[in-house]
PADOLO-590713 format. One record per residue (C-alpha): residue in one letter; z, x, y. Coordinates in Angstrom, 2 decimals, padded with zeros to 5 digits. Each point is the difference from the previous one (the first is absolute). Example, Ala and Ser with C-alpha at 12.3 -4.5 7.8 and 13.67 -1.06 7.14 Angstrom:
BEGIN
A	007.80	012.30	-004.50
S	-000.66	001.37	003.44
//
This chain:
BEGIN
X	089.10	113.95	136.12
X	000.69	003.13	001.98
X	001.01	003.12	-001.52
X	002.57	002.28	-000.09
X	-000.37	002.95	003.01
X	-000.54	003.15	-001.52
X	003.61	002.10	-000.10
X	000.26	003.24	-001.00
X	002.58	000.97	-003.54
X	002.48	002.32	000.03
X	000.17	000.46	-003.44
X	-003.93	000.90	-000.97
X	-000.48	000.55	003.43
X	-003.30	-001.81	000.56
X	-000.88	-002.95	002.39
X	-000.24	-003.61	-002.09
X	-001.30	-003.40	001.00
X	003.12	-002.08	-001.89
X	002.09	001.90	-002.23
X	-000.10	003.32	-001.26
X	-002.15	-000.42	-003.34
X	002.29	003.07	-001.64
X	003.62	-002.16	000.71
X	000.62	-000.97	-003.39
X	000.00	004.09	-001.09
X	002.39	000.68	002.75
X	002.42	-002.98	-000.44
X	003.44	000.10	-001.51
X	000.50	-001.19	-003.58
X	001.75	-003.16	-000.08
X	002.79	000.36	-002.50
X	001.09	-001.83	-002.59
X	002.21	-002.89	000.32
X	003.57	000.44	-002.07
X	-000.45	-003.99	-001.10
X	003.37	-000.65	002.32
X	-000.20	-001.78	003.16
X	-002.29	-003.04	000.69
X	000.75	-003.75	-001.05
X	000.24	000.72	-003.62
X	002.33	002.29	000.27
X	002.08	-001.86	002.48
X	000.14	-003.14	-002.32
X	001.18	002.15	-002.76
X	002.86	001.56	002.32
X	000.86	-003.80	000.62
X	000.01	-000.83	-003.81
X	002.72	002.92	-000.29
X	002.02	-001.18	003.19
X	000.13	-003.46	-001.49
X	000.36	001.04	-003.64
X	003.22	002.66	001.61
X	001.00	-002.85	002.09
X	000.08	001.83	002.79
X	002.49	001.93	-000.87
X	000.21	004.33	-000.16
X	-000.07	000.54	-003.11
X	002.68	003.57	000.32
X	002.25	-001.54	002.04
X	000.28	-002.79	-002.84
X	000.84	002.71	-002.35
X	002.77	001.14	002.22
X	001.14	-003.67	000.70
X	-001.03	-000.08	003.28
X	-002.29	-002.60	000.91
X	-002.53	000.81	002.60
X	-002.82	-002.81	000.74
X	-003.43	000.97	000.98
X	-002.76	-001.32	001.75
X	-004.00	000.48	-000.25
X	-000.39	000.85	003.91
X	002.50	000.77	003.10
X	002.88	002.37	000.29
X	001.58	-000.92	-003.43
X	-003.56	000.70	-001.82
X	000.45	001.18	-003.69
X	-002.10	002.32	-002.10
X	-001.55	-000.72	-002.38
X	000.98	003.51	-002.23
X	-002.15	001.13	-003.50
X	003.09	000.68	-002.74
X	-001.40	002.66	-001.40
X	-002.70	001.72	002.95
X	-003.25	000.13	-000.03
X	-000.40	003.70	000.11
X	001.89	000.34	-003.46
X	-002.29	-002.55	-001.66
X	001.61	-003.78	001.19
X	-002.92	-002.12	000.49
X	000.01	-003.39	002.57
X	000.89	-002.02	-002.98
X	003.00	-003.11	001.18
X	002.09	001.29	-002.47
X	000.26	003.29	001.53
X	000.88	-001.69	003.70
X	003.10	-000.69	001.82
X	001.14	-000.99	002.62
X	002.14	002.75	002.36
X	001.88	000.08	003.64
X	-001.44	002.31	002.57
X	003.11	002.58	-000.48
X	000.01	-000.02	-004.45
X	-003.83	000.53	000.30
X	000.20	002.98	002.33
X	003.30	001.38	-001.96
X	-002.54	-000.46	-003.26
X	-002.92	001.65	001.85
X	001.93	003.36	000.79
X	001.55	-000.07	-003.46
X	-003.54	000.07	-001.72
X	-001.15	002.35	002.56
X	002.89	002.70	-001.01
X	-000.49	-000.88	-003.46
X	-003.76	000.80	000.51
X	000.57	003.28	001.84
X	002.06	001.55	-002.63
X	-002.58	-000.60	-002.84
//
């Protein structure tokens, strides 16, 4: 099996055979993951579609009704109650299912509510 041809490294600066030995100590950290995204968190977003029937949850409360979908133009969100930053956790109970427009009007009202405290 042939080898690598020796390349030169910008980082140490010295010529290697394969890859620099020292990588690993130059190398970004990978950061953590926040345990959303992936399949298990998309099945749970489906559980809380189906369980919401679809349905935005604040436009019920104004007796609108506004159906959602999981993908395309009419996507919903799936929205934490009570966020994460004040101490909601991923929990089904603390799901529901929003419209693009009540999510973002909720987004901007935490985010003022956050900037004056």
């Amino acid at each position: 099996m042939a080898t690598r041809p020796s390349r030169w490294c910008g980082k140490c600066r010295k010529v290697h055979a394969g890859d620099c030995p020292n990588r690993v100590a130059w190398q970004k950290p990978v950061k953590a993951k926040s345990g959303r995204g992936g399949r298990p968190w998309r099945r749970k977003r489906e559980r809380v579609f189906e369980r919401d029937g679809f349905l935005c949850r604040e436009c019920l409360r104004q007796g609108i009704v506004t159906v959602v979908t999981l993908h395309g133009t009419k996507a919903g969100i799936c929205d934490h109650i009570v966020p994460k930053a004040e101490g909601g956790s991923d929990a089904e109970s603390n799901l529901q299912t929003l419209c693009q427009p009540c999510s973002d009007l909720k987004t901007q009202l935490e985010a003022q509510k956050g900037r004056k405290q």
